[in-house]
Each structure stands twice: as C-alpha cells, then as structure tokens.
C-alpha positions as CSV (number, residue, x, y, z in Angstrom):
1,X,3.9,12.4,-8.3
2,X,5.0,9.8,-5.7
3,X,6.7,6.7,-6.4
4,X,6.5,4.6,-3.0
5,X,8.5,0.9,-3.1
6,X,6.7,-0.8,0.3
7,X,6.8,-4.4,1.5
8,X,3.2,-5.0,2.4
9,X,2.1,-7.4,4.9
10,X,-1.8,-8.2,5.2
11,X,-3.1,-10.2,7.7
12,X,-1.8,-7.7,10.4
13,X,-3.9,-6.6,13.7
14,X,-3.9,-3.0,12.4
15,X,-3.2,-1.1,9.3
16,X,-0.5,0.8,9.8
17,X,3.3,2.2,8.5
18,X,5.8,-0.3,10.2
19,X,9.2,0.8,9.9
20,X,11.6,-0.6,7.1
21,X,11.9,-3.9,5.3
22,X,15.4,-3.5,3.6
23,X,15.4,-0.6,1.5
24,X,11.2,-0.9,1.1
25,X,9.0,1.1,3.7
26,X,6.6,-1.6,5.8
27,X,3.4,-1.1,5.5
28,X,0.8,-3.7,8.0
29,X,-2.2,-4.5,6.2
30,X,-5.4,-5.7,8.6
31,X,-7.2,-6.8,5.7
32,X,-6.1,-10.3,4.3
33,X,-4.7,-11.3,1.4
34,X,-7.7,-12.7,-0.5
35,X,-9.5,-11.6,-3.7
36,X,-7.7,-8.2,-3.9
37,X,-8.6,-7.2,0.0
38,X,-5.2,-6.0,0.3
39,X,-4.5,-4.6,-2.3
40,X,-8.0,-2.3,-2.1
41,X,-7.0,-1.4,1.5
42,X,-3.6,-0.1,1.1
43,X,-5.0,2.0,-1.8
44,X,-7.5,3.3,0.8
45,X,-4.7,3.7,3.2
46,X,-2.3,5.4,1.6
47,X,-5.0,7.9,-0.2
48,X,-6.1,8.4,3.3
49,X,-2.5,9.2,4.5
50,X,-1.8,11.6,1.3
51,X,-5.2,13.0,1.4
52,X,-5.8,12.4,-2.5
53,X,-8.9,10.4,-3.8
54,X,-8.2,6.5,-4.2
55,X,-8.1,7.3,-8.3
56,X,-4.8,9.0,-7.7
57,X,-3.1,5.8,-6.2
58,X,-2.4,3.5,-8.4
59,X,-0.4,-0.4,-7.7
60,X,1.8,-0.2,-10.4
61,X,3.6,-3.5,-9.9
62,X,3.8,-5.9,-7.9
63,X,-0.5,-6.8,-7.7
64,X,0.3,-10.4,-6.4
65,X,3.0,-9.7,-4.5
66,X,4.3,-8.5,-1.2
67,X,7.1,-6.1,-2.7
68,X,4.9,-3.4,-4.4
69,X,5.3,0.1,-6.2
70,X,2.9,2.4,-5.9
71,X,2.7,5.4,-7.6
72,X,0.3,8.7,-6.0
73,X,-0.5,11.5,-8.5
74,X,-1.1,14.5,-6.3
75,X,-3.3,17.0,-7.9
C-alpha cells in the first residue's frame, strides 16, 4: 500500500507531477474542478502512473479539497 499526501491543482494545461507544494507532492490536473472531474482524473492518473486498475486508488480525504490523501493498494 501507498499512502500519497498531494496538493492537486485542476484547471492545469496538462496533467502532470509538478514538483512540491510544501511537504505535499504537486500534482497538475487538466481536467477542472467541476462535478468530481478532478477528482476522476487524478484517479486515472495516478492508476496510470502505478499501473494498478482505478479500483486500487482510492481519495481517502480531502474529496473537496486541494490537499488530498490518496491511498494505492498494489496487488
């Protein structure tokens, strides 16, 4: 298991990994923030970038927020 604290920012140009925000990694988000957009596109990110299905990646705080953990099961 992964436990991943990120400062997300949607809206970006790209989706991408973006260096640090504090102790939180940056992650830019393309998509916007708008009825869960985001928040379905990092989870298709990050699965992407760990190579596990998007059931393994779960948001498990911060929903409505920009300061997020996210937790990957790896199989």
């Amino acid at each position: 298991m992964v436990v991943l604290e990120l400062h997300v920012q949607p809206g970006a140009k790209r989706t991408e990994f973006a260096g640090k925000h504090g102790e939180r990694i940056k992650v830019r988000l393309a998509a916007p923030a708008h009825e869960g957009r985001a928040n379905d596109a990092l989870v298709e990110f990050l699965a992407d970038h760990y190579r596990v299905p998007r059931r393994n990646v779960t948001i498990a705080s911060g929903a409505h927020s920009r300061a997020k953990r996210v937790i990957i099961e790896r199989p």
